[in-house]
C-alpha angles and dihedrals in degrees: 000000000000126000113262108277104225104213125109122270106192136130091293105056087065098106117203119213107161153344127271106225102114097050095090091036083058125008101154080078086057109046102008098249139005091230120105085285093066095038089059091042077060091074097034088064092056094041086053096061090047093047079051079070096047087053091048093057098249115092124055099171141049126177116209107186123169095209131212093277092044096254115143119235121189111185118180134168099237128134096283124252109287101262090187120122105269104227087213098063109020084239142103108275088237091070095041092057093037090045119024117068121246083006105140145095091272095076099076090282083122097242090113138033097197118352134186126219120127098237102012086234097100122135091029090047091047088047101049090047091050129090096215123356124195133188146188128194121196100199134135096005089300134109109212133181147197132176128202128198109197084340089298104129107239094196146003115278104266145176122258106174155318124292136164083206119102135199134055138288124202135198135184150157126214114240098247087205084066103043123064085221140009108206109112113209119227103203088054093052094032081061089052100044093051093043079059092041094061091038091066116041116219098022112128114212127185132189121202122182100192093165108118115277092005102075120142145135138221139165137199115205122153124171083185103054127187089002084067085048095067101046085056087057083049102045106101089036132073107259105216088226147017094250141075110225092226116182121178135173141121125240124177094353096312119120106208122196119171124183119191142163123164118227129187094264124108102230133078124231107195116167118192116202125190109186090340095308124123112240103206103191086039110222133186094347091051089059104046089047091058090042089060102043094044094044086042096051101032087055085046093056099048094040086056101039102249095129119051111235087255094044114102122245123270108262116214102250075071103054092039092054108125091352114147106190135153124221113194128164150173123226121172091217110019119181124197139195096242143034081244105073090229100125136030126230109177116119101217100056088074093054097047094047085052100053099046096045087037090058109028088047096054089053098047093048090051085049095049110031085166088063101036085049096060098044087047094052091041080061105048084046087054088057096050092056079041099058087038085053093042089091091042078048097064098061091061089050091054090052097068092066092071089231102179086202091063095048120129105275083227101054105101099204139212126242110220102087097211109103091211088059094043126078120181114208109201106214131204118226125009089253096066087035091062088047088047093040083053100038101048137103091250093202089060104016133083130179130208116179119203123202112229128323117344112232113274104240093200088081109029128072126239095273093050092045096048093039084064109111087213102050086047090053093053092044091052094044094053099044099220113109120214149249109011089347089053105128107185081185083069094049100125097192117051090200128045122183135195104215109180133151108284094238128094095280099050088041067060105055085046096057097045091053086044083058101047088048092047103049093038097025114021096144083063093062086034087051097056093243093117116076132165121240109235097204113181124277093198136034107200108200120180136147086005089295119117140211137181126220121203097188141011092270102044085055088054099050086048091056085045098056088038102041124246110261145121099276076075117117116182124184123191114204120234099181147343093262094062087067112072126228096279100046088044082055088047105043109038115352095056108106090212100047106029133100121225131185115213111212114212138167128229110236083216094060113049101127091049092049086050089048086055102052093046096043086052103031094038146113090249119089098187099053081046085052106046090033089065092039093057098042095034088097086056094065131106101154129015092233101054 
């Protein structure tokens, strides 16, 4: 945690910028969409301004509880939100910051050095979505409290009673007339607040669900901060060595703090924070971070003799190569590319970034040749694998050029040339492709069968995965290329879907395709373009009438409309194959009848979405295992 600002932080450092009227008219502009993902961005906003606190040196514990109506209360021991009468405005402080929009001691009124918070909007935001609001505020040896109905106030801020506690407890409960659902999800808060929780050391989080039949506990509590980070992100792999490599400084107003540890694995799991913010797209501090490491490492290798005086330097796709590391850092003003806060623009960040990992790695690595020897020789192992795949490689480069004459022998294309228009299935097994090749719209659908499994690229390095005849086959057929040559402008299909036998086997094949395309091509699952096939599991046929059950229960509501007898012909899929061509357009490749699932990824939730693939896709069998016994009951359908 940060050391203690010392500014004041009273009624008028709460600085006023605007008024809140069009946040209801228009919330998505606000917090990007009224969905679950919007209810949860809700609490993050309030946590934001507690973990403020933590930053500022003030504040070493926050309470998150979901309580039995389904209300949200975060409760820290801060220093209270200011009560004082705001000269601005003529009103308390408290009402400024829950009412006013951008109101608040993070816009240079001097309440805050660096603060969090995605869109900087916060308490107002919070305030105007939801249907009542209450707060307490423990300052000055005085318990006062306001209540808020849409953002409206329902009575003047007053005293309740007397407290030696200090800080600020928040309620509130989401207008169910502005979400489209108010059930707030424990395991998606419980992966932010612990992402919070390692991003600040020494700040204690805990997570109540107190709502009936759902009650549980957890709390997030690391002295050791991001370095514990990385040994989460570590913890199902095999790290390459004891320590975390840890650098820290501040340069030019821009506190730096990097956490690494290399593991066996081929991919690399690198997570950028601004203010405690994930910024998904990385930005300025990203690159410093990579300058340093490759110059570092690269000096490392010639002063000791590791690369011979002709050999090439080591690139940084090398070095990075099963590197888990974690780059988080505080700006006073950050600015970002995108309203999003997904990549950082300020310049110097980079240098900053540069300078600390620059200096503190060359002295760990003086300090620890054992350590600096095996990452270096992971690496030059890596190039090795690099220059054999250059030729695999290739291929990938030239299809990016769309060139129809390079196309896979087995694609069967389609023939409209607008991407928009166009939509690629990838089928398992020639027998389904020839049903899919004779049941598609030929103009917008094209078809490309795979034999058998597709490598798991968890578990195999860059030759071996461009060298797969399948894989080369997907990357030609997108366009895109992959990796730092990956063009999302030369995609040629604008939806890709996965379409596999809804048993175990085929749940299988998806995942491993969901893996290639997350660790090549992630922007075009981020981007919305990869969806799942939901063929049938049942075919209902009765009084020469049919139906087609997509679940268990499904299957169920159908026999009770229809009445449970012997007329009754059911038949359970197997596979795709065992549906002819017909039945395959019907049932899962009609437009107007299919059911797609799009698969997405929260911009909230990378490194969980990282944790996932490797505990499922890697070398250990006991995380796999205790990963799908704990999820199992999750499970409706072996392909979500």
């Amino acid at each position: 945690m940060g050391n203690k600002v010392e500014q004041e932080y009273g009624a008028n450092q709460i600085q006023i910028l605007e008024g809140l009227e069009a946040v209801r008219k228009r919330p998505g502009m606000y917090i990007g969409t009224t969905s679950e993902k919007g209810l949860h961005h809700l609490v993050y906003e309030i946590v934001d301004n507690a973990v403020d606190e933590a930053l500022a040196g003030y504040c070493n514990e926050i309470l998150v509880t979901i309580n039995k109506d389904g209300s949200v209360t975060v409760l820290d021991n801060g220093r209270g939100i200011p009560t004082g009468i705001q000269e601005k405005a003529g009103i308390p402080a408290v009402d400024v910051v829950f009412t006013m929009l951008h109101a608040g001691g993070k816009f240079g009124g001097g309440g805050y050095k660096v603060a969090g918070g995605l869109h900087g909007v916060g308490a107002s935001v919070v305030n105007a979505l939801s249907e009542w609001l209450e707060v307490e505020i423990y300052r000055d040896g005085k318990i006062h409290s306001q209540r808020y109905e849409k953002g409206k106030i329902i009575h003047p801020l007053e005293v309740i009673g007397n407290t030696r506690k200090r800080g600020t407890k928040v309620t509130f409960m989401p207008d169910d007339s502005i979400f489209e659902t108010l059930n707030f999800d424990f395991d998606t808060l419980r992966t932010r607040l612990r992402e919070m929780a390692f991003l600040t050391k020494g700040l204690k989080i805990t997570l109540s669900d107190k709502r009936a039949g759902r009650e549980k506990e957890r709390e997030f509590h690391y002295e050791g901060g991001i370095k514990e980070f990385v040994e989460y992100i570590n913890r199902h792999k095999d790290p390459l060595y004891d320590k975390i490599i840890y650098c820290e400084g501040e340069k030019d107003g821009v506190v730096v703090e990097v956490a690494m540890q290399h593991n066996s694995s081929y991919s690399e799991s690198v997570y950028t924070f601004v203010n405690n913010i994930g910024t998904v797209e990385g930005g300025t501090h990203l690159t410093g971070f990579r300058s340093a490491i490759t110059k570092v490492f690269n000096d490392y290798a010639r002063n000791n003799k590791m690369l011979k005086d002709n050999e090439d330097n080591l690139s940084g796709d090398d070095l990075r190569e099963g590197l888990a590391a974690i780059v988080s850092i505080k700006v006073a003003d950050p600015q970002f590319e995108s309203q999003t806060k997904i990549k950082l623009g300020n310049s110097e960040a980079r240098t900053a970034v540069d300078n600390v990992v620059n200096e503190q790695l060359t002295i760990f690595l003086e300090l620890n040749p054992k350590i600096a020897k095996i990452i270096v020789n992971k690496a030059i192992s890596a190039q090795r694998a690099r220059i054999a795949a250059r030729k695999a490689r290739d291929v990938a480069r030239k299809s990016t050029l769309s060139d129809s004459m390079a196309l896979p022998g087995k694609l069967a294309d389609c023939s409209d040339k607008n991407p928009e228009n166009c939509e690629i299935y990838i089928v398992e097994g020639d027998s389904a492709g020839g049903s899919a090749k004779t049941a598609r719209s030929r103009a917008t659908q094209a078809i490309l069968p795979l034999r058998g499994k597709i490598l798991n690229v968890e578990k195999a390095r860059i030759d071996k995965i461009l060298g797969n005849k399948e894989i080369q086959a997907m990357i030609t057929a997108f366009g895109t290329g992959i990796h730092e040559n990956f063009d999302i402008s030369k995609l040629r299909y604008h939806k890709i879907i996965i379409m596999t036998d809804a048993d175990v086997d085929g749940a299988h094949i998806a995942t491993l395709m969901l893996t290639f395309f997350y660790r090549f091509m992630p922007d075009l699952i981020r981007e919305g373009h990869v969806y799942l096939a939901q063929p049938p599991l049942y075919k209902l046929e009765k009084n020469k009438k049919t139906w087609y059950a997509y679940s268990d229960d499904e299957l169920d509501s159908i026999l009770k409309e229809v009445g449970r007898d012997q007329n009754n012909k059911i038949q359970r899929y197997k596979g795709l194959g065992e549906m002819d061509a017909e039945q395959l357009w019907e049932t899962t490749m009609d437009p107007e009848k299919r059911i797609l699932l799009r698969v997405g990824i929260e911009d909230d939730n990378e490194s969980e979405v990282d944790l996932v693939f490797n505990t499922l896709m890697g070398d250990k069998v006991e995380p796999r295992r205790e990963f799908i016994e704990e999820n199992a009951k999750f499970v409706k359908n072996l392909d979500i």
